[in-house]
N, C-alpha and C positions, 0 to 999 in steps of 0.2 A: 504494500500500500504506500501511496505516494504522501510524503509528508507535503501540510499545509503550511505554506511561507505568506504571512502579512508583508508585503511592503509600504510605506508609510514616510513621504515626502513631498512637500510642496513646490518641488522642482521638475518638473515634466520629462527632460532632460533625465536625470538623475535615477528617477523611478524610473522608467522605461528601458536604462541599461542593466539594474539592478534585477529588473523583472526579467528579461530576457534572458541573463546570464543564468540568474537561477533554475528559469525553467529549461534552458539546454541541457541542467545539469542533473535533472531529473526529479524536481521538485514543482507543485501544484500549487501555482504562485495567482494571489490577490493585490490589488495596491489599492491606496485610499492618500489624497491629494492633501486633507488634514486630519487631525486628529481626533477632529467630532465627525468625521467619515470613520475615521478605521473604529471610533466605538461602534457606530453602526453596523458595523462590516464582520468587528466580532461575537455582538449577541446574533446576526444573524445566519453568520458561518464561521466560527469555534475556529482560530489556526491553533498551528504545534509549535510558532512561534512567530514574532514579530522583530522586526527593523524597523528602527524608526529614525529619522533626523533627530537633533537634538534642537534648532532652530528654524520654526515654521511662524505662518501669519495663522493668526487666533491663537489657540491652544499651544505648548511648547510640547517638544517631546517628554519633558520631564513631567509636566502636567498628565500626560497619553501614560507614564510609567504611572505615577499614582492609583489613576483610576484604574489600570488595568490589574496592576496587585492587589485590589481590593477585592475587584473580582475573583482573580484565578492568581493565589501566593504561586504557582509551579509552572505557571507558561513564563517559557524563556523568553528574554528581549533583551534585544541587544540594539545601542543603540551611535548612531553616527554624528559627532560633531565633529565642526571645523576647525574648534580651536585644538583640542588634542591635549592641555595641559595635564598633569598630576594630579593635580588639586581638584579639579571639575571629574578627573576619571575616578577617583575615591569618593570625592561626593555621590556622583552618582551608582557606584556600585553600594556606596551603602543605601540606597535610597532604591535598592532592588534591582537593579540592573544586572544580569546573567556576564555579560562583558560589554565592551566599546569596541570602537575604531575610529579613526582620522580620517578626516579628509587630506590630500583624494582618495578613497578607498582601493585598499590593497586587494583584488576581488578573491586571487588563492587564497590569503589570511582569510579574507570571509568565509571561506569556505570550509575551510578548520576551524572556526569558532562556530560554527554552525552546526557542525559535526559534531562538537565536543558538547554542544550546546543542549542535545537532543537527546545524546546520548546521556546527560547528567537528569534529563528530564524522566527519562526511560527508568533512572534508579530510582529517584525519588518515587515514582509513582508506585513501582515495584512495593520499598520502601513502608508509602500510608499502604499498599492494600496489607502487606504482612501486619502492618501494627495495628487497620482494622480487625485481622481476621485474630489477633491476639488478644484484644480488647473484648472483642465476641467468645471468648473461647473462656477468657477471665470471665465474663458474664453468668454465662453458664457453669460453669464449674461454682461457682456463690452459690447461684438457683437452681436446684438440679428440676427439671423438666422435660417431659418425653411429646409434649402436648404441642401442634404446631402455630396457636395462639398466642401461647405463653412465649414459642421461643420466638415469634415475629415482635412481643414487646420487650423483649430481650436486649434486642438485635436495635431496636430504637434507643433504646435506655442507652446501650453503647455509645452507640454514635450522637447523642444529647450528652453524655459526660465528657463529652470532650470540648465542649461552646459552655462559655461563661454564661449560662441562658438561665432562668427560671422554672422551675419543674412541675408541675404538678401531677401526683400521683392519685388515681380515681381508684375503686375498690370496697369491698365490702367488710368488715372490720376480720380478722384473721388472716385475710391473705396475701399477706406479708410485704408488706406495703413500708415500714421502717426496713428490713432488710437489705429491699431494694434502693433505699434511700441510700446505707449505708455501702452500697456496693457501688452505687455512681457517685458516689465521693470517693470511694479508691479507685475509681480509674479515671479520676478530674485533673485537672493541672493543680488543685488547692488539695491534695491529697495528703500532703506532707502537714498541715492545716488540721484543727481540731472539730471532730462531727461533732453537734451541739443539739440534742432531742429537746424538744417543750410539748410536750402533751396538754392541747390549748382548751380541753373537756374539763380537765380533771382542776381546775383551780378559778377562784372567782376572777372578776372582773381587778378590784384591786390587786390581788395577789399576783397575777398575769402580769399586769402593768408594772410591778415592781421587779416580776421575774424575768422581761423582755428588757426592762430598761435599764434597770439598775437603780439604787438612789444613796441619795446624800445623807450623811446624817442629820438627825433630826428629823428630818422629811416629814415624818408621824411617830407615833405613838409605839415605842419597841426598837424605832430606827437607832440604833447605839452606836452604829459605825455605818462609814459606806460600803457600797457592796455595787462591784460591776454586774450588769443584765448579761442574759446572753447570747444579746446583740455583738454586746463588746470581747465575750468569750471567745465567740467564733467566728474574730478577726481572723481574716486571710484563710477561714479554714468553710465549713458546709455551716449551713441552720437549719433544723430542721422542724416546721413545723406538724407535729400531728395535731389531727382533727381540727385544721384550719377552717371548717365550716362553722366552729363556733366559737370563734372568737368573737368579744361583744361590741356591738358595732363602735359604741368611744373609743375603742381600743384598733378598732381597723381603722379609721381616720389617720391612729397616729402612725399605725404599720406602712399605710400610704406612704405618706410623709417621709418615712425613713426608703421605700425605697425608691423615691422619686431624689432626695438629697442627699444620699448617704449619709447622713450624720444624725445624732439624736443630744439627747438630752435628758439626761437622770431624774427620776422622782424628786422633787424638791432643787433641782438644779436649776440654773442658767446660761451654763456652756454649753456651748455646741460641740458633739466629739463624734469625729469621722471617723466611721465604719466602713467593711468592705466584707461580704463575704458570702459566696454560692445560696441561693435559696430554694429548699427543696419542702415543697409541701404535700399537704396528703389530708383525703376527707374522703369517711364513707356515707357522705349525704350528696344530696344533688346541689349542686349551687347554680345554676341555672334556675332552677324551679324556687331557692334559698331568694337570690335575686328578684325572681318577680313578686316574692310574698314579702320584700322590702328586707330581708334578713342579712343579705350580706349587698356588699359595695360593687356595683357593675365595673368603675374603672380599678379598684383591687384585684379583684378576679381576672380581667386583663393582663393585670402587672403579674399575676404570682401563674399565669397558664400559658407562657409562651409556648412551652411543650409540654404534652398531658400524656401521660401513660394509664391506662384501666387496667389489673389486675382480673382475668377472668375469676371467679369463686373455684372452689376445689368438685362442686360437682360437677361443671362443666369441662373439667380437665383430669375426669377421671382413672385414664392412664399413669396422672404422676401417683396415686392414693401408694400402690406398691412400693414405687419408687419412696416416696416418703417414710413408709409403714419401715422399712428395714434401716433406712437410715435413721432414723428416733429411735429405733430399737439398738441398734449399735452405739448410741450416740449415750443413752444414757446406762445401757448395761456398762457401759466405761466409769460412766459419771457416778455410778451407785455402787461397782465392785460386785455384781449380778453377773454371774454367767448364763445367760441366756441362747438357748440353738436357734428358736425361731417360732413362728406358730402354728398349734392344729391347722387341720384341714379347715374345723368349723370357724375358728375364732377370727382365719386370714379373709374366709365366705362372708363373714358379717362385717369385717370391718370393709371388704371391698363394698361390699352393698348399700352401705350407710351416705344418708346427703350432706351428711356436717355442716349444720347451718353455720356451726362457730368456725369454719373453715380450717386450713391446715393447724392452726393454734387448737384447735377443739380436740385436732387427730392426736397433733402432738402431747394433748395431755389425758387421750383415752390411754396413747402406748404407757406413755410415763406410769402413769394410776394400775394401768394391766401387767406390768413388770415389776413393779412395789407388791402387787396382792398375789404371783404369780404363785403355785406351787408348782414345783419340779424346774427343769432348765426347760421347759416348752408353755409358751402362752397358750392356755385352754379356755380360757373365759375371757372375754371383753369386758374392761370395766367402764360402762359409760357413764355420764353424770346421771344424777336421778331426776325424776322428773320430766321433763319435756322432753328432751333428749334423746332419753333413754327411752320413755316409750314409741318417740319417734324411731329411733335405732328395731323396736320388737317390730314397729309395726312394719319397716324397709323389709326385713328379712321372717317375713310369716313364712310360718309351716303350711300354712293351707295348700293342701293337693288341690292343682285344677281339674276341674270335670275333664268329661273325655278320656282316650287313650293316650298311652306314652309320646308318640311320635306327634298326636297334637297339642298335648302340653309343651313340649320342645320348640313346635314351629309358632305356637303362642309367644313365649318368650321370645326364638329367636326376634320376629316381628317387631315387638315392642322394646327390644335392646337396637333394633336397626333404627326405630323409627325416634326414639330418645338422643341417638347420634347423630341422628342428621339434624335434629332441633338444637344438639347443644351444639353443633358447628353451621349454626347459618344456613346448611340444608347445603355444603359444598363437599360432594360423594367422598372425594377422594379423602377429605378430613378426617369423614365419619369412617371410612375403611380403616384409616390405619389406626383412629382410636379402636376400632372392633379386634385388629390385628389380622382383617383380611383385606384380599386386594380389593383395586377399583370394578376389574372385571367380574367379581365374586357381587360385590353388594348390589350392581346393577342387573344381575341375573336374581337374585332375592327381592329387591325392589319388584319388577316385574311377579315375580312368583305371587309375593302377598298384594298384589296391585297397586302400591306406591310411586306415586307420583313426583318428580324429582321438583315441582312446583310446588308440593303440598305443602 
């Protein structure tokens, strides 16, 4: 494939030898007269590198470098001035320039800098896709997931911890929604930086305010010293707000404020003290529907949802329960000096079957509860909590025989385990197969069979 060469000069003359030379040389050459042409030129055909003048009418070349690194830090430019000096060729290479050249232009040297130019582009890119795919790799290995849901919010969550952006985390209380917080703080550029939790449910409205902001002494009644918020904790480092849906509205006013100025101001204060640090929120309420009923801030919710990740629940990612079920079991036979093998037939039958309203945190503390009461080194009873739970748990996994013969008790079930996968994946076949652990070809020959409709 033929590399794309920008040419970029206001001299007719100049471009037209440049253009020429390059395209004998076996490169798919563009030119653009200035430099609000070659922007044009490249949101609407992408080169693999650019030449530019360094002095044009309107725009300069160095203006054309600006804007073009903002767009793409990796597309090479190399750029041609007349005067040739030291001083202009180090300015400009720190100012992003890939290399230079003098007028008159050497066209071999060009040709070697263009060379070397492409080839250093070629590693770089190499380069991000391996430190993406490391980034994704470190993701999963955090969250273990076999679910293709789960890993497409994965795969975002990656590629958002790496932009200084705002996060918001949507989800249903259990499903691990702080974890992920803490996992796109370790693969942030503020990682080295202190994660900072505030759980914004659990404390009142004053108490919040003294806990976000910090205060002075005296401030009130108890205040005997001051004490930094931890706003000012987790300088340079993540914040993490849980259950940012309910903080009380005085108190979002001022959340605003701090991240529209970076800087705040202690309970009983009057300084102003700059702050800086990743903001990572999380709520398992709707704030959308919060907003219309007047509860939360429309321009807040802006600021703190530049990118939003949803947590599916754990019954709709059914496949990871196993995956889970052995790691909490290894996890705490460790933590408790339990030698534990694994469990019955019956006990692994009920916990797969269970909808855990209280999501992985609910599973995690059925295994925990069923490993403390266990007799022998094998889990033979599930202990679920009492009460709702629990008798939601009997009612998942009833004994009742279905009417009928064996073979249509079977094809009963099968039916309704196919027809529960295609709802908990959007009704996209290929999803529902591999959560079932058959192919695509398999679930559309069943589909057909029980007369299911890939519409339904």
């Amino acid at each position: 494939m033929k590399h794309r060469i920008l040419v970029v000069d206001d001299e007719p003359n100049q471009r037209t030898v440049l253009a020429g030379f390059l395209g004998k040389h076996g490169y798919d050459i563009l030119t653009a007269e200035s430099a609000e042409k070659a922007l044009t030129v490249c949101s609407a055909t992408p080169p693999d590198l650019i030449i530019s003048d360094m002095k044009m009418t309107g725009k300069s070349g160095r203006e054309l470098l600006a804007e073009i690194r903002r767009a793409d830090p990796l597309i090479p430019f190399i750029m041609i001035t007349a005067y040739g000096n030291v001083d202009e060729a180090v300015a400009i290479m720190k100012e992003g320039a890939t290399d230079y050249l003098g007028k008159p232009v050497n066209l071999s040297e060009l040709l070697l800098k263009i060379a070397k130019a492409l080839e250093q582009k070629m590693l770089l890119e190499e380069n991000e896709e391996l430190r993406r795919e490391l980034v994704d790799s470190q993701m999963t290995e955090s969250i273990r997931t076999r679910n293709p849901r789960m890993r497409e919010v994965l795969s975002m969550a990656a590629r958002a911890a790496r932009a200084d952006v705002p996060i918001l985390i949507l989800g249903e209380s259990g499903t691990g929604k702080e974890l992920l917080a803490r996992t796109i703080h370790s693969l942030s550029a503020v990682k080295g930086g202190p994660f900072v939790p505030v759980n914004c449910a659990s404390l009142n409205p004053g108490v919040l305010e003294s806990e976000l902001f910090g205060h002075e002494r005296g401030a009130f009644t108890g205040a005997a010293t001051t004490r930094k918020g931890r706003f000012e904790i987790a300088q340079n480092g993540s914040l993490f707000l849980d259950e940012v849906g309910d903080i009380p509205p005085e108190i979002q006013v001022k959340l605003l404020r701090v991240l529209q100025e970076n800087e705040i101001e202690r309970v009983g204060g009057n300084q102003s003290i700059p702050v800086r640090f990743r903001l990572i929120s999380a709520t398992n309420r709707d704030l959308e529907e919060l907003i219309q009923a007047g509860g939360f801030r429309e321009d807040l919710f802006y600021r703190i949802n530049v990118v939003s990740l949803r947590l599916p629940p754990l019954r709709q990612r059914r496949e990871d329960i196993p995956v889970l079920m052995d790691h909490f079991l290894g996890y705490y036979s460790e933590k408790y000096g339990i030698e534990m093998k694994g469990f019955s037939r019956e006990a692994r039958q009920r916990l797969l079957a269970y909808d855990y309203p209280g999501n992985i945190r609910e599973l995690m503390n059925v295994i925990q509860r069923s490993l403390v009461l266990a007799r022998g080194d094998v889990i033979q009873t599930v202990q679920f909590d009492q009460g709702a739970c629990a008798e939601a748990a009997g009612d998942t996994v009833s004994t009742d025989v279905p009417g009928g013969t064996l073979p249509e008790a079977v094809e009963s079930l099968e039916k309704r385990m196919i027809m529960q996968a295609l709802e908990e994946n959007d009704h996209v076949q290929v999803r529902a197969a591999r959560q079932l652990g058959i192919s695509e070809r398999n679930i559309r020959y069943k589909m057909e069979k029980y007369g299911l409709k890939a519409e339904e």
